[in-house]
N, C-alpha and C positions, 0 to 999 in steps of 0.2 A: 504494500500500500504506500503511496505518493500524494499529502496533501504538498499544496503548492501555498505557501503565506504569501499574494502578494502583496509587494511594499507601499501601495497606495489605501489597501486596507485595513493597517495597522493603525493605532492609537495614536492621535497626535495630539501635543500639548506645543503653543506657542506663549512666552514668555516677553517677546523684545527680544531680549539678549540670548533668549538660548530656545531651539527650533530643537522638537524631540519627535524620534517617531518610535513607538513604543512595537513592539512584537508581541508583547505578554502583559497582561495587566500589571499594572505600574502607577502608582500614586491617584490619581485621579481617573485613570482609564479601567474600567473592570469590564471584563468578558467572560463568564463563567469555560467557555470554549477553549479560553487562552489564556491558561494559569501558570503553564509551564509547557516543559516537554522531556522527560525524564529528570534527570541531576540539573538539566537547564532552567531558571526561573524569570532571569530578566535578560533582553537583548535590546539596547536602546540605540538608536544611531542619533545622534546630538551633533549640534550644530551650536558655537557659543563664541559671542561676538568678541571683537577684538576689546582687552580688557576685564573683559566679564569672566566668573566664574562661579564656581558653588563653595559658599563660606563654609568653616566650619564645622560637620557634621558627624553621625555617630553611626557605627555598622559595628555587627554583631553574627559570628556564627554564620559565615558568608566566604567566598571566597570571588574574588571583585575580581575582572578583569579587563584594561582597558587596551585598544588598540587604536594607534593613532593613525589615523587617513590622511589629513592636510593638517598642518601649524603643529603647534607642539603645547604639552600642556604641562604644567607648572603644578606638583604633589608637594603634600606638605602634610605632614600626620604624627599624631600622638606619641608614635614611635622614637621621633627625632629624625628621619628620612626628609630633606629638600633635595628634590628631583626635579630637572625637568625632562619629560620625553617628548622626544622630538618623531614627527612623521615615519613609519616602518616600524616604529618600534612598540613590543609588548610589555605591559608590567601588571603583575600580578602582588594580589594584596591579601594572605586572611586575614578576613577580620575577630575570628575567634573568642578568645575569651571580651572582646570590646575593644575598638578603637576608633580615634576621633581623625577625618583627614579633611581637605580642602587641595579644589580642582580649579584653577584659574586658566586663562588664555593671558600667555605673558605679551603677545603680536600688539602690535601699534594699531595695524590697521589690516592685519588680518585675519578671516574667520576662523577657528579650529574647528575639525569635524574629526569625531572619534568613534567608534565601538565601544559603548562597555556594558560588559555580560558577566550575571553571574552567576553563580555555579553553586549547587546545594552541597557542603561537604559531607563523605561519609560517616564523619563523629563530630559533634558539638566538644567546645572547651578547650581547639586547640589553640597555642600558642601563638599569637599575632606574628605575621611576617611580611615582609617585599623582598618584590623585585622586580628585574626591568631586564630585559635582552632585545638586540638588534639580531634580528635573520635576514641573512645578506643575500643568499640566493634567490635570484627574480625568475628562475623558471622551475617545475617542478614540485614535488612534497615537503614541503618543509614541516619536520615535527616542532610545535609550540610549546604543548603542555601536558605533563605524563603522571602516572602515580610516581612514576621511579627517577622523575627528573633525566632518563637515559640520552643518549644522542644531544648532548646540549640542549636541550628541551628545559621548560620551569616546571616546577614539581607544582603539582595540585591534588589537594586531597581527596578525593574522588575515583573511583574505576572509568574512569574515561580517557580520553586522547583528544586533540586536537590537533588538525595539520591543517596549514597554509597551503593552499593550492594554487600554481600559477599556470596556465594553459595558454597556448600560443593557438591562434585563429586555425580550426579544423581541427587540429588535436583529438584525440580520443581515445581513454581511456577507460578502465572496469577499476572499479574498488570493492572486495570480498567483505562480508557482514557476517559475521559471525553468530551463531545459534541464539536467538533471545534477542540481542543485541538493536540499539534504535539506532539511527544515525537523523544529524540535524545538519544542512548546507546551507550556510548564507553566503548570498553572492555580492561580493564583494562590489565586479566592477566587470563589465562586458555582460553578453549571454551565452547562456548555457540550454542543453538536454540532458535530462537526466531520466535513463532509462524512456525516453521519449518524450517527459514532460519538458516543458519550456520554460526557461526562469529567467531573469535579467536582473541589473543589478538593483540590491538592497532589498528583495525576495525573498522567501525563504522556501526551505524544500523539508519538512516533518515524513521520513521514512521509515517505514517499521515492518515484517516480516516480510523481509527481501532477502534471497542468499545472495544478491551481489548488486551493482548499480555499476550502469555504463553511464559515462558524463562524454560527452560530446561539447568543445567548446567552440560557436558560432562566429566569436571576434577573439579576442585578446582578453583574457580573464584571467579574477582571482577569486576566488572561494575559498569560504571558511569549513572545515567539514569535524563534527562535533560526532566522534565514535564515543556510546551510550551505556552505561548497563539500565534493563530493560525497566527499574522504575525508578 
């Protein structure tokens, strides 16, 4: 089964300074239909004007993920971590036993637009943590996010996987699914077929009892592709 999220369907909250388009119910938006998607809870694509950001706030028993698409964004948390992450790059945050951060657009007169998704941890109470990694290969699988941290990857507490996918215009490939197992693809940027369906970018694709998915890439793309355990 192949539903298809398209991205003009999702949740949207405008702010002024900060354009959100929500996948999952998130603050103001509720969809009984779209509470999650396995260990997935929130996928927000945000848009936050030059200057602007989100003061100080508080997460808890989470594990934050942000990826940055255009400008860079400027972290700052309870921890004692000042960051900035600049475009390409990943950083990951639990929030565990409680922590307090703050998300600014440091650009003069640029917009930052980001991904940040988060991820239900396997066990409540762990210890607060970051981090941040640049993955430099632009074509290909790039692994992001692992239980075992392996292949240069960020560790996340979780039975899951995440890989960066970047696909050259006609490309096509198959990705194995394992027994049980869900998988979640957001498309970053270009279109795609997935096992036939059609997705473009900031779409999402919610797959579940498939033993495999052929992705066919139409232009120049990158996809997010989120390997699941089944609840």
């Amino acid at each position: 089964m192949i539903y298809l999220r398209k991205a003009h369907e999702r949740g949207h909250a405008s702010h002024g300074w900060l354009d959100s388009w929500h996948t999952f119910s998130f603050a103001d938006y509720y969809d009984t239909n779209f509470m999650g998607f396995s260990a997935l809870r929130v996928i927000n694509e945000d848009v936050i004007a030059a200057g602007q950001g989100f003061g100080a706030h508080p997460h808890k028993d989470m594990e934050i993920l942000t990826y940055v698409l255009e400008g860079a964004v400027e972290h700052q948390d309870s921890m004692g971590n000042k960051e900035q992450v600049p475009a390409g790059e990943f950083q990951i945050m639990s929030a565990g036993t409680g922590v307090r951060h703050s998300e600014y657009n440091p650009g003069a007169d640029m917009p930052l637009r980001l991904y940040q998704i988060w991820i239900i941890p396997e066990k409540t109470g762990i210890t607060p943590r970051y981090e941040q990694r640049r993955f430099d290969a632009s074509q290909g699988r790039q692994l992001v996010l692992s239980p075992d941290a392996r292949d240069g990857s960020l560790k996340v507490h979780q039975d899951m996987e995440l890989t960066r996918w970047a696909l050259a215009k006609d490309e096509q490939s198959t990705y194995p699914i394992a027994a049980n197992r869900r998988v979640w693809i957001q498309v970053v940027k270009g279109e795609i077929a997935v096992n036939g369906t059609k997705a473009r970018a900031s779409d999402g694709l919610a797959i579940q009892d498939e033993p495999a998915i052929s992705i066919r890439a139409d232009s120049a793309s990158e996809v997010l592709l989120f390997d699941l355990p089944p609840v």
